[in-house]
C-alpha positions in Angstrom: 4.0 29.4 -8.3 2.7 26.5 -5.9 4.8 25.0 -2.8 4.8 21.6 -2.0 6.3 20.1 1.1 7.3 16.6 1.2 8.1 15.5 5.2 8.9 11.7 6.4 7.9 10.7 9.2 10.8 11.1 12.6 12.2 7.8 13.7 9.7 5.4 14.6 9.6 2.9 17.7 10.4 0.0 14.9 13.3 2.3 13.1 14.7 2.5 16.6 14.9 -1.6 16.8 15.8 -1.8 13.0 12.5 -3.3 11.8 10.9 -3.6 8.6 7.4 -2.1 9.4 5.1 -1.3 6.1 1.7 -0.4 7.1 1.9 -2.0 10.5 1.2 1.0 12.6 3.6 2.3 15.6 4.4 5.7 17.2 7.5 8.1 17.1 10.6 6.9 19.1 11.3 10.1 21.3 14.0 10.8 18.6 11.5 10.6 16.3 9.7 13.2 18.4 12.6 15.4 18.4 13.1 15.2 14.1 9.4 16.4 13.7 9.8 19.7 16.4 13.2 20.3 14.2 11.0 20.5 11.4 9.3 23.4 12.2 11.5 26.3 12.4 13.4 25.0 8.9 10.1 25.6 7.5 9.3 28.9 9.4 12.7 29.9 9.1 12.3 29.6 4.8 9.3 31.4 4.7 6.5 28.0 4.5 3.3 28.4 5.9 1.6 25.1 4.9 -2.2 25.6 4.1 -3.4 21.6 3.6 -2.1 18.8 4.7 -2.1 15.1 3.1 -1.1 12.4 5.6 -1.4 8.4 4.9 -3.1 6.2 7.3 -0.5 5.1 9.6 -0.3 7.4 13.3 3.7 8.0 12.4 3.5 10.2 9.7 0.4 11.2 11.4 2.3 12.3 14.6 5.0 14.0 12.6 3.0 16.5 10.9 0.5 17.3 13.6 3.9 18.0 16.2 5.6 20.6 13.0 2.4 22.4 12.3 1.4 23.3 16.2 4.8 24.0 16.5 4.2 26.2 13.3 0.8 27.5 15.4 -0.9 25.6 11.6 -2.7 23.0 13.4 -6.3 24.4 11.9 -5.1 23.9 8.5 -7.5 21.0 6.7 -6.3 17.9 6.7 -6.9 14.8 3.9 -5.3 11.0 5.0 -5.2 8.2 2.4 -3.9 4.6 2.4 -2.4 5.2 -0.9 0.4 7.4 0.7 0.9 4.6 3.3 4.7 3.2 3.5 5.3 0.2 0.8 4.1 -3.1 2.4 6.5 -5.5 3.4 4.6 -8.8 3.3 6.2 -11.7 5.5 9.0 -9.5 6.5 7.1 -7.1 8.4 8.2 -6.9 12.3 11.3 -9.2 11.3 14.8 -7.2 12.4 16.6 -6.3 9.0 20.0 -7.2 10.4 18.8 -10.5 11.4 17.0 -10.8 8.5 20.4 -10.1 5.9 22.1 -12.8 8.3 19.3 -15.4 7.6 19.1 -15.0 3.8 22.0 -13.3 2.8 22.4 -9.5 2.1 21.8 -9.7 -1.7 18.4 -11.1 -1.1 17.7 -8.6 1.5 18.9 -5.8 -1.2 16.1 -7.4 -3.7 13.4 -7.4 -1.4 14.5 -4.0 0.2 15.8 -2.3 -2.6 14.8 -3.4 -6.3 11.9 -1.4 -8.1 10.1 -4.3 -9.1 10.3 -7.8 -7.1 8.4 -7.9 -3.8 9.3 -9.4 -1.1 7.4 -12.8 0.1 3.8 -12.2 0.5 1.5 -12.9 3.4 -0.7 -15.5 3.2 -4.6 -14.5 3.5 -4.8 -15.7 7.1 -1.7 -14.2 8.2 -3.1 -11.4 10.8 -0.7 -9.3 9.6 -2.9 -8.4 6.5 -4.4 -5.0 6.2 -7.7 -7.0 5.3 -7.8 -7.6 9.3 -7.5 -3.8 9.8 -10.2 -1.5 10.8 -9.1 1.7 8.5 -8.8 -0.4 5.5 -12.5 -2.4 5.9 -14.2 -0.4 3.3 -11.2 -1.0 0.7 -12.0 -3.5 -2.1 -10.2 -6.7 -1.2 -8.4 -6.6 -4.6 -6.6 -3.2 -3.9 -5.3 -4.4 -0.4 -1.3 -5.9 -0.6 -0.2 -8.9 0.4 3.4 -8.0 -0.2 4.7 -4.5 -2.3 7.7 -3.8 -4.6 8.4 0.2 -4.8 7.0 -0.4 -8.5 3.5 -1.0 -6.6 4.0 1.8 -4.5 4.1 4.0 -7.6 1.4 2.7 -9.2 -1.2 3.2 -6.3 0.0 6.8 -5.3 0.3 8.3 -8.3 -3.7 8.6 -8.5 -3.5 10.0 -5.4 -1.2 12.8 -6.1 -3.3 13.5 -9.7 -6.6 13.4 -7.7 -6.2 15.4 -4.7 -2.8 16.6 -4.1 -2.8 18.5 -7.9 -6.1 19.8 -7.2 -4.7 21.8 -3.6 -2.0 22.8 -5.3 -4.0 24.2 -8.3 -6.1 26.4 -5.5 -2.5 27.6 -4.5 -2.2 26.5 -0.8 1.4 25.2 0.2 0.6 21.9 0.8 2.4 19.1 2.8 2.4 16.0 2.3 3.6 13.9 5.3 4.5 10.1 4.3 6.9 7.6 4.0 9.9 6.6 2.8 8.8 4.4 0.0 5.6 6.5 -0.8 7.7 10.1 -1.1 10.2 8.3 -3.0 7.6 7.3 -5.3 6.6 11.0 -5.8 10.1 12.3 -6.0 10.8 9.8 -8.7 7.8 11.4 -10.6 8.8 14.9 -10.1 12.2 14.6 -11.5 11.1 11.9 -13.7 13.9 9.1 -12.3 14.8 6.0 -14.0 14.3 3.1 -11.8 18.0 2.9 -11.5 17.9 5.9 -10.0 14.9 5.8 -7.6 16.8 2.3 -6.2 19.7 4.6 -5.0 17.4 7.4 -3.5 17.6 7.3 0.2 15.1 9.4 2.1 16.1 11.0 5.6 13.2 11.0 8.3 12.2 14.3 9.8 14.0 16.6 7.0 11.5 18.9 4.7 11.6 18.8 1.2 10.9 21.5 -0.8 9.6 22.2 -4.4 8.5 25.5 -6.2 6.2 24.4 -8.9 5.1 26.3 -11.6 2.1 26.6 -13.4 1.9 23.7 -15.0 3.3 21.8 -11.7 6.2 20.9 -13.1 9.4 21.8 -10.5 11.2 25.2 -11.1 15.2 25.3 -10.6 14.7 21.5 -10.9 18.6 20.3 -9.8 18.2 17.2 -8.0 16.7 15.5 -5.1 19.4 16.7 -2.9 19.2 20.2 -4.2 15.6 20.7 -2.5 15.7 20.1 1.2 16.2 22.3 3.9 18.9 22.5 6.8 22.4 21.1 6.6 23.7 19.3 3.9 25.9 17.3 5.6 22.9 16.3 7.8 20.9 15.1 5.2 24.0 13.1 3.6 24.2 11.3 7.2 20.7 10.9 7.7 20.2 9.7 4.2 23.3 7.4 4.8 21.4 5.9 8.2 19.0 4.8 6.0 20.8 3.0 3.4 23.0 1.3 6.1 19.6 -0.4 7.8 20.1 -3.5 6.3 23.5 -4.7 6.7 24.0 -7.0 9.4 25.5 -6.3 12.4 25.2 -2.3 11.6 25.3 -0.5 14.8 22.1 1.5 15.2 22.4 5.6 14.9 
């Protein structure tokens, strides 16, 4: 039996002011702070020592699981970072307010670009300096893989290699690994785990800062299965509220939590 850890980043500086943000890169608010010290005892308390860790590029997530695991006294566990568990890109929306946003184009196109599995919202144009191609961490990427714009479709399509190449292969050795992400990129892998229709993926809502937990058996599949909801640790009605913050981000004029 393998464990597998699945922690989004705590609030960051651009959930705080209700932005979208993709891969442009900002710290933890001081809530966000807080969310990834909480982290640590729900693990400790359940019995999860993590042994590797898999973070994407962006300092966030980064932050997050280097604050649980010292907290945890785990900060020598190895440590792997790719861009392909790196939140969705949100192409010409990034750094735009999502309130502001829903009142300039209406909230049903907000919900496509936001919330669909396939359509993307607008891309960036080549110039735009906004691009990852203008970023030092993604220099040695070949230009075809870096996006312009990402649908949560995309999202599953680059991380899944990912998760067969490296994060199977931990598990396999039998470490508890965590994986410390996103909210687009760990929906992507929860939709794999429990196999989710992309009805069903649209509606998933991830809380920041709340580990998710799955026993997996030998042949990695998840044991006691249930659903999304049935695998994370702490309150319940936490989660629900948290997971309702999130869904809430794009209606305009919603007061900030």
């Amino acid at each position: 039996m393998s464990t597998l850890v699945l922690l989004r980043h705590g609030e960051s500086t651009w959930n705080l002011e209700n932005r979208f943000t993709g891969w442009h890169d900002v710290p933890l608010s001081e809530r966000g702070v807080k969310e990834a010290h909480d982290a640590a005892p729900l693990l400790s308390e359940a019995g999860i020592e993590p042994g590797m860790l898999h973070t994407s590029l962006l300092r966030r997530a980064i932050q997050t699981a280097d604050i649980c695991l010292d907290d945890m006294g785990r900060s020598w566990i190895p440590v792997a970072r790719s861009w392909r568990l790196n939140e969705r890109h949100y192409g010409a929306l990034e750094g735009l307010n999502k309130s502001e946003t829903t009142e300039k184009y209406g909230e049903d196109q907000v919900k496509v670009w936001r919330r669909s599995y396939a359509t993307p919202p607008p891309a960036l144009e080549a110039d735009d300096p906004r691009h990852p191609r203008f970023d030092p961490r993604y220099r040695d990427l070949p230009p075809d893989v870096l996006p312009a714009a990402e649908s949560l479709k995309d999202v599953v399509e680059r991380m899944l290699p990912y998760w067969q190449d490296a994060v199977v292969r931990d598990l396999r050795l039998g470490r508890a690994v965590m994986l410390a992400a996103h909210g687009n990129s760990l929906r992507a892998l929860v939709m794999h785990l429990h196999e989710l229709s992309e009805d069903e993926v649209v509606a998933l809502n991830i809380p920041t800062g709340i580990p998710i937990v799955y026993r997996l058996d030998d042949d990695l599949r998840v044991a006691d299965l249930g659903s999304p909801d049935d695998h994370y640790l702490g309150d319940p009605a936490l989660v629900a509220a948290k997971a309702q913050a999130v869904a809430a981000q794009a209606i305009a004029g919603r007061p900030q939590t």
